[in-house]
C-alpha positions in Angstrom: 58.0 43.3 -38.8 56.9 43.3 -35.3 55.7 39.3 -34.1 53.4 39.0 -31.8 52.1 36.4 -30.0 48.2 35.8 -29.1 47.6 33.9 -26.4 43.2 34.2 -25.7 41.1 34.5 -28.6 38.0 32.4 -29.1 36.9 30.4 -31.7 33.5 31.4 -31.9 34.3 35.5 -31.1 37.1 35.3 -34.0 35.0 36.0 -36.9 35.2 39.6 -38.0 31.8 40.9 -38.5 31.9 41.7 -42.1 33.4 38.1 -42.6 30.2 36.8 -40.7 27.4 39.1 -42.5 29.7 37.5 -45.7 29.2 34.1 -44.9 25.4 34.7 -43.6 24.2 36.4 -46.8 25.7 33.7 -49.3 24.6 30.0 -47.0 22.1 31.6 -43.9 20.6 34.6 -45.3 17.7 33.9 -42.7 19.7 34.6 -40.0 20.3 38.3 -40.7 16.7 38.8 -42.3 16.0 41.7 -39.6 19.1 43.6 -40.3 18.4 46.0 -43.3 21.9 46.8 -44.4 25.5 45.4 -42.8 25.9 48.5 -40.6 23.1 47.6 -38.6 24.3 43.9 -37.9 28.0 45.4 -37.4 26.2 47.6 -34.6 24.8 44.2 -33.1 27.1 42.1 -33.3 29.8 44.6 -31.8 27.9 46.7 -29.3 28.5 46.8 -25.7 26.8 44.5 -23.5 25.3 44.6 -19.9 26.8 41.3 -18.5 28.9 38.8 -19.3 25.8 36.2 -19.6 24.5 38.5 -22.4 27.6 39.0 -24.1 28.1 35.0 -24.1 25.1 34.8 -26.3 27.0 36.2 -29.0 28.9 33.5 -29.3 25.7 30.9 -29.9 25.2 32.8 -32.9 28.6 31.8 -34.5 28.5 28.6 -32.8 25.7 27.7 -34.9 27.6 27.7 -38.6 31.2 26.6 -37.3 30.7 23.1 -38.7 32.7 20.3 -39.9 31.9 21.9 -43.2 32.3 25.4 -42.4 35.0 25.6 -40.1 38.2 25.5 -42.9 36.4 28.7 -44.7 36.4 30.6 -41.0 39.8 29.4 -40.0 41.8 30.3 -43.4 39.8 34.0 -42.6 41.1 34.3 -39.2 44.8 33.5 -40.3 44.8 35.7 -42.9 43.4 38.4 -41.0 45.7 37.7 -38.1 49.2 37.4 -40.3 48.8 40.3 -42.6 46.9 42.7 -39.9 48.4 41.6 -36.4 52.0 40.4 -38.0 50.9 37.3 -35.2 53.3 34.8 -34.9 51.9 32.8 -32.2 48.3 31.8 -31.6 46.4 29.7 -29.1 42.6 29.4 -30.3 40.2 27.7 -27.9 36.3 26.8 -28.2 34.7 23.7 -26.4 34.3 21.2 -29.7 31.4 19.6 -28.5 29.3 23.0 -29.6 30.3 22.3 -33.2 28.8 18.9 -33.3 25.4 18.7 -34.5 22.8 18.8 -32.3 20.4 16.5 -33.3 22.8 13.5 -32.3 22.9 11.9 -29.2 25.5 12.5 -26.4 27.7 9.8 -26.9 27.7 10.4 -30.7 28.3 14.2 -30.2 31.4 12.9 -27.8 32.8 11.2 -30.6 32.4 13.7 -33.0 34.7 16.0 -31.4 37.3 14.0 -32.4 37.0 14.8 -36.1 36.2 19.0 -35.0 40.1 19.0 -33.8 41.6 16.9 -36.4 39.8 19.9 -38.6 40.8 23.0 -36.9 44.3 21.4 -36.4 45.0 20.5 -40.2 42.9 23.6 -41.1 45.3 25.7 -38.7 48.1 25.1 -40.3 49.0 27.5 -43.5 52.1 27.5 -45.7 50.4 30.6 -46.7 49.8 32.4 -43.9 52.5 30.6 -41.7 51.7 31.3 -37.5 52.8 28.4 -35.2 49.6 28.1 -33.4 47.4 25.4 -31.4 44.4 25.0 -29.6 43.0 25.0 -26.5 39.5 22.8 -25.7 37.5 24.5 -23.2 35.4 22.8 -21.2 32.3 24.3 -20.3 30.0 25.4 -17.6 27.0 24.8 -18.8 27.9 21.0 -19.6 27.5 17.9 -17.8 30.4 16.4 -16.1 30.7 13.5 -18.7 30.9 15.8 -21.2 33.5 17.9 -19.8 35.9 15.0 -18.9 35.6 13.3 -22.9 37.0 17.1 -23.6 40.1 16.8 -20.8 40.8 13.2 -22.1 40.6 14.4 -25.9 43.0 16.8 -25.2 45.3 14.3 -23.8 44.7 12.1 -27.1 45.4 14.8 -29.3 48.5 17.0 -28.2 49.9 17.6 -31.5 46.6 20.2 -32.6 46.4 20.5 -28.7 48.0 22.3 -26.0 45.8 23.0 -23.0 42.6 23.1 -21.6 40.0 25.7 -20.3 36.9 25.9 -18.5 34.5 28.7 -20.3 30.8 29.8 -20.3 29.8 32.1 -17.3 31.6 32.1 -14.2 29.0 32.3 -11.7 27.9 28.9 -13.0 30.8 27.5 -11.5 30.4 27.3 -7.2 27.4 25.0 -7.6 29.6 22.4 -9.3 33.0 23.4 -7.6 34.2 20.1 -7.0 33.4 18.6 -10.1 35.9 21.5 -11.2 38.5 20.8 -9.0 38.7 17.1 -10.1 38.3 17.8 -13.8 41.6 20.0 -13.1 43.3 17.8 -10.8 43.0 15.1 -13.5 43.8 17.0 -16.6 47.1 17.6 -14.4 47.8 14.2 -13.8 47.7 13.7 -17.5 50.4 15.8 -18.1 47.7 18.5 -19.6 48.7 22.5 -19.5 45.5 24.0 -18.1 44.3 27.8 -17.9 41.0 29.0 -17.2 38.5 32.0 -17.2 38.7 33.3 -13.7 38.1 36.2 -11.8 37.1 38.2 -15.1 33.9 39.2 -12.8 33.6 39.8 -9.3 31.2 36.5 -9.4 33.8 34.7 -10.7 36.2 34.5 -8.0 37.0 31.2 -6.8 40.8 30.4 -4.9 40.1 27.1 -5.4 40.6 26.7 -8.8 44.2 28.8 -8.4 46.5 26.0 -7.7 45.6 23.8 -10.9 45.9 26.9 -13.1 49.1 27.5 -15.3 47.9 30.9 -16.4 44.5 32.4 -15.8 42.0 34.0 -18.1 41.7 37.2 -17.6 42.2 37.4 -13.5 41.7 41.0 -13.3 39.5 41.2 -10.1 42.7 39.7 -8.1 44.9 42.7 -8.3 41.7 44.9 -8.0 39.7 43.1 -5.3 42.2 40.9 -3.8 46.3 41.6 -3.8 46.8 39.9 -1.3 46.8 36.7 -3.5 49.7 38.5 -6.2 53.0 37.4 -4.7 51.5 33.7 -4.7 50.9 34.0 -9.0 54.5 35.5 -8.8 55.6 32.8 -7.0 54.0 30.1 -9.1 54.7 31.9 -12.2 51.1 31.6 -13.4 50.9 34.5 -16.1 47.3 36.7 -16.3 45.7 37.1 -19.8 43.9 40.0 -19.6 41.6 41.4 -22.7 41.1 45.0 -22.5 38.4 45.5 -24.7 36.4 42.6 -23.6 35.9 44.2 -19.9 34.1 47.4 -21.9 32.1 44.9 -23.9 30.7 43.0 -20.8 30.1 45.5 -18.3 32.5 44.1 -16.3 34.4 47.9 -16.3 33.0 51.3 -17.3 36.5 52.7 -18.3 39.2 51.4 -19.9 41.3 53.8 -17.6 40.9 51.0 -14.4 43.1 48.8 -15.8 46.0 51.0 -14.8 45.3 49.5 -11.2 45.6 46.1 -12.5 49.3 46.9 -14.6 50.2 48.8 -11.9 49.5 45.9 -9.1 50.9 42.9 -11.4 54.2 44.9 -12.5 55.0 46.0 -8.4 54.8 42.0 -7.4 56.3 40.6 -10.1 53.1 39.1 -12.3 53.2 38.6 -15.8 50.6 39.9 -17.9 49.8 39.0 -21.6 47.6 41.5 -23.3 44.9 39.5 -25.6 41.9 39.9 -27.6 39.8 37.4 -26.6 37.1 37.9 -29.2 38.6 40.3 -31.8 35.6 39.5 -34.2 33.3 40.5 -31.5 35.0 43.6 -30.8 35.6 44.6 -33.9 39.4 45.1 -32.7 42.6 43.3 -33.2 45.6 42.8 -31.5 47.8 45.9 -31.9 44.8 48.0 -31.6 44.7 46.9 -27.8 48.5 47.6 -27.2 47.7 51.0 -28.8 44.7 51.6 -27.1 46.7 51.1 -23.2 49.4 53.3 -24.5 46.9 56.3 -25.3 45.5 56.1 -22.1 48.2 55.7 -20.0 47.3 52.6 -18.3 51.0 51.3 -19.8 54.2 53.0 -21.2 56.2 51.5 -24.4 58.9 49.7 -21.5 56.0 47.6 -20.0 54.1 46.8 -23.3 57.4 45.2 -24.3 57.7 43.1 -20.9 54.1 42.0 -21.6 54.9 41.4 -25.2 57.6 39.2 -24.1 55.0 37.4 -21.4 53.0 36.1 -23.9 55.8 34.4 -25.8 57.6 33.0 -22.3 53.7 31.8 -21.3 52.8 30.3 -24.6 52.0 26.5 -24.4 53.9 25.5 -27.3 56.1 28.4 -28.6 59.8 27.4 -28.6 61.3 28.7 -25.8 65.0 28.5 -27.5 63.8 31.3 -29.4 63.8 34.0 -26.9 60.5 36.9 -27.4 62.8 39.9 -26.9 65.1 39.4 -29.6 62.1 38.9 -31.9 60.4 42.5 -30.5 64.2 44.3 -30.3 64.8 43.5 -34.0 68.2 42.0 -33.1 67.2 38.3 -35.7 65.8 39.2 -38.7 64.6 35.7 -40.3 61.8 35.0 -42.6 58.5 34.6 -40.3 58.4 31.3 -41.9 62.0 30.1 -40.7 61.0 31.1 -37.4 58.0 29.4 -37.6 59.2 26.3 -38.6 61.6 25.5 -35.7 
Protein backbone atom coordinates (compact mmCIF):
# COMPACT_ATOMS: atom_id res chain seq x y z
CA UNK A 1 0.00 0.00 0.00
CA UNK A 2 1.00 3.26 -1.18
CA UNK A 3 0.70 6.27 1.88
CA UNK A 4 0.06 9.36 1.06
CA UNK A 5 -0.01 12.40 2.65
CA UNK A 6 -2.74 15.32 2.18
CA UNK A 7 -1.73 18.43 3.05
CA UNK A 8 -4.96 21.17 1.70
CA UNK A 9 -8.34 19.86 1.90
CA UNK A 10 -11.09 21.88 3.37
CA UNK A 11 -13.46 21.17 5.83
CA UNK A 12 -16.45 22.41 4.26
CA UNK A 13 -15.37 21.15 0.43
CA UNK A 14 -14.67 17.55 1.99
CA UNK A 15 -18.04 16.20 1.80
CA UNK A 16 -18.50 13.88 -1.20
CA UNK A 17 -21.61 14.86 -2.95
CA UNK A 18 -23.56 11.73 -2.58
CA UNK A 19 -22.53 11.84 1.22
CA UNK A 20 -24.14 15.42 1.28
CA UNK A 21 -27.42 14.69 -0.89
CA UNK A 22 -27.34 11.55 1.95
CA UNK A 23 -27.31 13.64 4.88
CA UNK A 24 -29.72 16.47 3.14
CA UNK A 25 -32.45 13.97 2.22
CA UNK A 26 -32.64 12.22 5.82
CA UNK A 27 -32.24 15.90 8.34
CA UNK A 28 -32.59 19.00 5.46
CA UNK A 29 -34.67 17.66 2.80
CA UNK A 30 -35.63 21.47 2.13
CA UNK A 31 -32.40 22.24 0.99
CA UNK A 32 -32.34 20.02 -2.11
CA UNK A 33 -36.18 20.55 -2.77
CA UNK A 34 -35.36 21.94 -6.43
CA UNK A 35 -33.15 19.10 -7.38
CA UNK A 36 -35.43 16.33 -8.89
CA UNK A 37 -33.10 13.30 -8.65
CA UNK A 38 -29.25 13.14 -7.05
CA UNK A 39 -27.73 13.59 -10.59
CA UNK A 40 -28.94 16.93 -10.86
CA UNK A 41 -27.51 18.18 -7.43
CA UNK A 42 -24.19 16.10 -8.21
CA UNK A 43 -24.14 18.36 -11.50
CA UNK A 44 -24.43 21.54 -9.00
CA UNK A 45 -22.56 20.86 -6.54
CA UNK A 46 -19.53 19.74 -8.75
CA UNK A 47 -19.70 21.87 -11.84
CA UNK A 48 -17.17 24.35 -12.89
CA UNK A 49 -17.38 27.78 -11.81
CA UNK A 50 -16.59 31.31 -13.22
CA UNK A 51 -14.64 32.76 -10.25
CA UNK A 52 -13.25 31.88 -7.27
CA UNK A 53 -15.97 34.26 -5.45
CA UNK A 54 -18.69 31.92 -6.97
CA UNK A 55 -17.04 28.85 -6.27
CA UNK A 56 -16.61 30.00 -2.45
CA UNK A 57 -20.27 29.94 -2.22
CA UNK A 58 -20.24 26.31 -2.36
CA UNK A 59 -18.84 26.07 0.69
CA UNK A 60 -21.77 28.21 2.60
CA UNK A 61 -23.92 25.49 1.67
CA UNK A 62 -21.98 22.81 3.75
CA UNK A 63 -21.05 25.35 6.24
CA UNK A 64 -24.57 25.56 7.15
CA UNK A 65 -25.04 21.63 8.59
CA UNK A 66 -21.34 21.22 9.96
CA UNK A 67 -22.52 21.67 13.53
CA UNK A 68 -21.54 20.62 16.85
CA UNK A 69 -24.02 17.88 16.22
CA UNK A 70 -23.29 17.04 12.79
CA UNK A 71 -19.70 17.39 12.45
CA UNK A 72 -18.61 13.57 13.98
CA UNK A 73 -21.20 12.02 11.19
CA UNK A 74 -19.15 14.21 8.34
CA UNK A 75 -15.74 13.60 9.86
CA UNK A 76 -15.96 9.57 10.36
CA UNK A 77 -17.21 9.93 6.34
CA UNK A 78 -14.29 11.75 5.22
CA UNK A 79 -11.76 9.27 7.08
CA UNK A 80 -13.25 6.48 5.78
CA UNK A 81 -13.36 7.68 2.48
CA UNK A 82 -9.80 9.02 2.61
CA UNK A 83 -8.12 5.62 4.29
CA UNK A 84 -9.78 2.91 2.21
CA UNK A 85 -9.86 5.13 -1.25
CA UNK A 86 -6.70 7.45 -1.00
CA UNK A 87 -4.57 4.86 1.30
CA UNK A 88 -3.87 8.64 3.16
CA UNK A 89 -1.70 8.56 5.84
CA UNK A 90 -1.34 12.04 6.71
CA UNK A 91 -4.02 14.78 6.67
CA UNK A 92 -4.16 18.46 7.52
CA UNK A 93 -7.98 19.66 7.41
CA UNK A 94 -8.65 23.31 7.84
CA UNK A 95 -12.02 25.43 8.06
CA UNK A 96 -12.36 28.84 10.04
CA UNK A 97 -14.46 27.37 13.32
CA UNK A 98 -16.19 30.38 13.88
CA UNK A 99 -18.58 29.47 10.62
CA UNK A 100 -19.75 26.38 12.53
CA UNK A 101 -21.03 28.33 15.46
CA UNK A 102 -24.57 29.23 15.38
CA UNK A 103 -25.46 32.25 14.03
CA UNK A 104 -28.02 33.51 16.08
CA UNK A 105 -25.49 34.12 19.04
CA UNK A 106 -23.61 37.00 19.62
CA UNK A 107 -19.92 37.70 18.71
CA UNK A 108 -18.35 37.05 21.79
CA UNK A 109 -20.46 33.97 22.39
CA UNK A 110 -19.71 32.66 18.85
CA UNK A 111 -15.80 33.35 19.93
CA UNK A 112 -16.17 31.01 22.67
CA UNK A 113 -17.89 28.50 20.92
CA UNK A 114 -15.08 27.78 18.77
CA UNK A 115 -13.46 26.26 21.46
CA UNK A 116 -15.80 23.32 21.76
CA UNK A 117 -15.91 23.09 17.33
CA UNK A 118 -11.92 21.94 17.77
CA UNK A 119 -12.17 19.88 20.80
CA UNK A 120 -14.93 18.05 18.28
CA UNK A 121 -13.12 17.73 15.03
CA UNK A 122 -9.95 16.90 17.08
CA UNK A 123 -11.52 13.87 19.18
CA UNK A 124 -13.69 13.18 16.13
CA UNK A 125 -10.44 13.01 13.96
CA UNK A 126 -9.00 10.60 15.53
CA UNK A 127 -10.04 6.72 14.49
CA UNK A 128 -8.73 3.40 15.67
CA UNK A 129 -10.69 2.39 12.75
CA UNK A 130 -9.64 4.32 10.17
CA UNK A 131 -6.14 5.14 11.67
CA UNK A 132 -4.50 8.58 9.61
CA UNK A 133 -2.23 10.87 11.81
CA UNK A 134 -3.93 13.99 10.94
CA UNK A 135 -4.58 17.66 12.42
CA UNK A 136 -6.11 20.85 11.70
CA UNK A 137 -5.45 23.95 10.49
CA UNK A 138 -7.92 27.13 11.63
CA UNK A 139 -8.24 29.58 8.85
CA UNK A 140 -8.90 32.80 9.51
CA UNK A 141 -10.90 34.54 7.23
CA UNK A 142 -11.32 37.44 4.87
CA UNK A 143 -14.48 38.36 5.28
CA UNK A 144 -14.13 38.60 9.17
CA UNK A 145 -13.52 41.30 11.46
CA UNK A 146 -10.08 41.67 12.89
CA UNK A 147 -11.28 40.50 16.44
CA UNK A 148 -12.55 37.70 15.16
CA UNK A 149 -9.59 36.59 13.23
CA UNK A 150 -7.09 37.13 16.11
CA UNK A 151 -9.54 34.77 18.85
CA UNK A 152 -8.89 32.14 15.86
CA UNK A 153 -4.71 32.79 15.90
CA UNK A 154 -4.83 32.70 19.79
CA UNK A 155 -7.09 29.45 19.72
CA UNK A 156 -4.72 27.90 17.72
CA UNK A 157 -2.05 28.71 20.15
CA UNK A 158 -4.35 27.17 23.09
CA UNK A 159 -5.02 24.17 21.27
CA UNK A 160 -1.84 22.61 19.59
CA UNK A 161 -2.51 19.07 20.25
CA UNK A 162 -5.91 19.01 17.51
CA UNK A 163 -3.93 22.09 16.04
CA UNK A 164 -1.09 22.65 13.87
CA UNK A 165 -1.21 25.90 11.83
CA UNK A 166 -3.07 28.65 10.72
CA UNK A 167 -4.54 30.01 7.42
CA UNK A 168 -6.10 32.99 6.01
CA UNK A 169 -9.12 31.83 3.56
CA UNK A 170 -12.24 33.38 1.81
CA UNK A 171 -11.33 35.41 -1.47
CA UNK A 172 -8.13 36.89 -2.04
CA UNK A 173 -8.90 40.11 -3.48
CA UNK A 174 -10.55 40.88 -0.21
CA UNK A 175 -7.31 41.01 1.24
CA UNK A 176 -5.18 44.61 0.10
CA UNK A 177 -7.92 46.68 1.80
CA UNK A 178 -7.02 45.21 5.12
CA UNK A 179 -3.21 44.35 4.33
CA UNK A 180 -1.93 45.37 7.52
CA UNK A 181 -4.28 43.95 9.68
CA UNK A 182 -2.85 40.76 7.78
CA UNK A 183 0.52 41.33 8.28
CA UNK A 184 0.10 41.74 12.14
CA UNK A 185 -2.31 38.78 12.51
CA UNK A 186 0.82 36.78 10.86
CA UNK A 187 3.54 38.53 12.58
CA UNK A 188 1.76 37.54 15.86
CA UNK A 189 0.68 34.01 15.14
CA UNK A 190 4.72 33.74 14.57
CA UNK A 191 5.64 35.10 17.66
CA UNK A 192 3.50 32.45 19.30
CA UNK A 193 5.42 29.88 18.04
CA UNK A 194 2.29 29.11 15.44
CA UNK A 195 3.17 27.25 11.83
CA UNK A 196 1.31 29.46 9.37
CA UNK A 197 0.39 28.89 5.54
CA UNK A 198 -2.03 30.76 3.51
CA UNK A 199 -4.12 31.00 0.31
CA UNK A 200 -1.99 33.10 -1.98
CA UNK A 201 -1.42 33.88 -5.38
CA UNK A 202 -4.13 31.05 -6.42
CA UNK A 203 -5.50 34.21 -8.70
CA UNK A 204 -3.73 36.86 -10.32
CA UNK A 205 -5.84 39.24 -7.74
CA UNK A 206 -4.42 37.47 -5.12
CA UNK A 207 -0.83 38.40 -5.30
CA UNK A 208 0.47 40.10 -2.43
CA UNK A 209 4.68 39.83 -1.50
CA UNK A 210 3.90 40.99 1.64
CA UNK A 211 2.37 38.25 3.16
CA UNK A 212 5.58 35.90 1.79
CA UNK A 213 7.90 36.32 4.57
CA UNK A 214 5.35 35.02 7.44
CA UNK A 215 4.34 32.06 5.28
CA UNK A 216 5.83 28.50 5.99
CA UNK A 217 4.11 27.07 2.94
CA UNK A 218 1.68 28.75 0.62
CA UNK A 219 -1.65 27.72 -0.59
CA UNK A 220 -1.66 27.11 -3.83
CA UNK A 221 0.95 29.93 -5.16
CA UNK A 222 0.64 29.09 -8.63
CA UNK A 223 0.65 32.62 -10.20
CA UNK A 224 4.39 33.04 -8.83
CA UNK A 225 6.10 30.68 -11.15
CA UNK A 226 3.60 31.77 -13.94
CA UNK A 227 3.52 35.55 -13.45
CA UNK A 228 6.37 36.21 -11.29
CA UNK A 229 9.74 33.81 -11.15
CA UNK A 230 11.64 36.08 -10.26
CA UNK A 231 10.42 35.54 -6.64
CA UNK A 232 11.26 31.27 -6.87
CA UNK A 233 14.89 31.11 -5.70
CA UNK A 234 13.69 33.20 -2.49
CA UNK A 235 10.77 30.11 -1.61
CA UNK A 236 13.83 27.80 -2.40
CA UNK A 237 15.83 29.64 -0.16
CA UNK A 238 13.34 29.78 2.63
CA UNK A 239 12.16 26.35 2.06
CA UNK A 240 8.46 27.50 2.00
CA UNK A 241 6.79 24.39 0.07
CA UNK A 242 3.68 25.33 -2.64
CA UNK A 243 0.44 23.35 -2.32
CA UNK A 244 -1.02 23.39 -5.39
CA UNK A 245 -4.64 21.70 -6.21
CA UNK A 246 -5.03 20.87 -9.72
CA UNK A 247 -8.46 20.34 -10.07
CA UNK A 248 -9.44 23.34 -8.13
CA UNK A 249 -7.81 25.85 -10.83
CA UNK A 250 -10.45 24.12 -13.57
CA UNK A 251 -13.17 24.49 -11.04
CA UNK A 252 -12.62 28.33 -10.47
CA UNK A 253 -11.75 29.64 -13.60
CA UNK A 254 -8.62 30.46 -12.49
CA UNK A 255 -7.06 28.13 -15.67
CA UNK A 256 -8.85 26.91 -18.75
CA UNK A 257 -6.44 23.76 -19.10
CA UNK A 258 -5.15 21.55 -16.87
CA UNK A 259 -2.17 21.40 -19.37
CA UNK A 260 -0.68 25.07 -17.84
CA UNK A 261 0.40 23.56 -14.93
CA UNK A 262 3.38 22.14 -16.69
CA UNK A 263 4.79 25.80 -16.56
CA UNK A 264 4.37 25.82 -12.87
CA UNK A 265 6.21 22.01 -12.26
CA UNK A 266 8.43 22.94 -14.71
CA UNK A 267 9.50 26.52 -12.97
CA UNK A 268 9.39 25.06 -9.19
CA UNK A 269 11.53 21.77 -10.07
CA UNK A 270 14.38 24.12 -12.15
CA UNK A 271 14.85 26.44 -8.83
CA UNK A 272 14.63 24.09 -6.37
CA UNK A 273 10.70 24.63 -4.97
CA UNK A 274 8.85 21.95 -3.44
CA UNK A 275 5.49 21.21 -4.55
CA UNK A 276 2.78 19.17 -2.70
CA UNK A 277 0.04 18.11 -4.96
CA UNK A 278 -3.57 18.43 -2.99
CA UNK A 279 -7.17 18.31 -3.35
CA UNK A 280 -8.26 21.12 -1.67
CA UNK A 281 -11.96 20.30 -1.88
CA UNK A 282 -12.26 16.65 -3.02
CA UNK A 283 -16.05 16.68 -2.17
CA UNK A 284 -16.43 19.60 -4.36
CA UNK A 285 -14.64 18.11 -7.11
CA UNK A 286 -15.91 15.03 -6.99
CA UNK A 287 -12.10 13.85 -7.07
CA UNK A 288 -9.67 12.36 -4.66
CA UNK A 289 -6.30 12.33 -4.15
CA UNK A 290 -4.68 9.75 -6.49
CA UNK A 291 -7.03 10.83 -9.10
CA UNK A 292 -5.02 14.19 -9.20
CA UNK A 293 -1.52 12.42 -9.28
CA UNK A 294 -3.03 10.41 -12.22
CA UNK A 295 -4.61 13.06 -13.80
CA UNK A 296 -0.74 15.17 -14.19
CA UNK A 297 0.75 12.01 -15.27
CA UNK A 298 -1.77 11.57 -18.31
CA UNK A 299 -1.18 14.87 -19.34
CA UNK A 300 2.28 15.22 -19.14
CA UNK A 301 2.43 18.09 -16.92
CA UNK A 302 4.75 15.49 -14.56
CA UNK A 303 6.59 12.10 -15.01
CA UNK A 304 6.46 9.20 -12.31
CA UNK A 305 10.34 10.59 -10.95
CA UNK A 306 8.73 14.04 -10.01
CA UNK A 307 5.38 12.81 -8.67
CA UNK A 308 7.50 10.84 -6.24
CA UNK A 309 9.68 14.06 -5.24
CA UNK A 310 6.29 15.83 -4.72
CA UNK A 311 5.00 12.83 -2.85
CA UNK A 312 7.86 13.04 -0.62
CA UNK A 313 7.20 17.14 -0.26
CA UNK A 314 4.18 16.68 1.30
CA UNK A 315 5.42 14.45 3.95
CA UNK A 316 8.91 16.73 4.63
CA UNK A 317 6.27 19.95 4.70
CA UNK A 318 3.66 18.39 6.84
CA UNK A 319 3.15 20.33 10.19
CA UNK A 320 3.11 17.42 12.36
CA UNK A 321 4.16 14.23 10.46
CA UNK A 322 7.25 12.64 12.19
CA UNK A 323 10.05 13.54 10.43
CA UNK A 324 12.15 10.43 11.78
CA UNK A 325 10.05 8.58 9.59
CA UNK A 326 11.45 9.49 6.31
CA UNK A 327 8.43 9.76 3.04
CA UNK A 328 10.55 7.93 0.58
CA UNK A 329 10.99 4.82 2.28
CA UNK A 330 7.23 4.82 2.86
CA UNK A 331 6.59 5.41 -1.27
CA UNK A 332 9.89 2.99 -2.23
CA UNK A 333 8.23 0.12 -0.28
CA UNK A 334 11.58 -0.42 1.55
CA UNK A 335 9.40 -0.63 5.53
CA UNK A 336 6.46 -2.51 5.35
CA UNK A 337 4.63 -1.87 8.84
CA UNK A 338 0.98 -1.98 9.63
CA UNK A 339 -0.43 1.66 8.72
CA UNK A 340 -1.34 1.69 12.21
CA UNK A 341 2.29 1.16 13.70
CA UNK A 342 3.32 3.85 11.59
CA UNK A 343 0.67 5.93 12.59
CA UNK A 344 1.18 5.59 16.11
CA UNK A 345 4.75 6.94 16.38
Amino acid sequence: MALYAELHRHLGGCVVPRVLWRYFERHAADLISRFAEYSEFEDFYTRPRNTLDKYLELHTLVESVQTVETLPYFIYRLLRGAYIFENLAYLELRYTPYLRTPEHLGQNERIDKMTEIVEIVGKASHSSEYPILNSQILCMHSRLPYQVNKAIVDLAARNREYVCAVDIAGGDHYYAERMDEWVSLYNYARSLGLNTTGHLYETTAGCYPQLLPYLMRIGHGIQIPLLYPELLPDLAKCGQCLEVCPTTYLKTGTLQDIRQLKLVFDRCFEAGVDIAICTDNAGLHNVRLPFEYENLLTYDIINFQQLQACQDAAFRHAFTWPHSQRPASLLNGLLKPEPAKVLAR
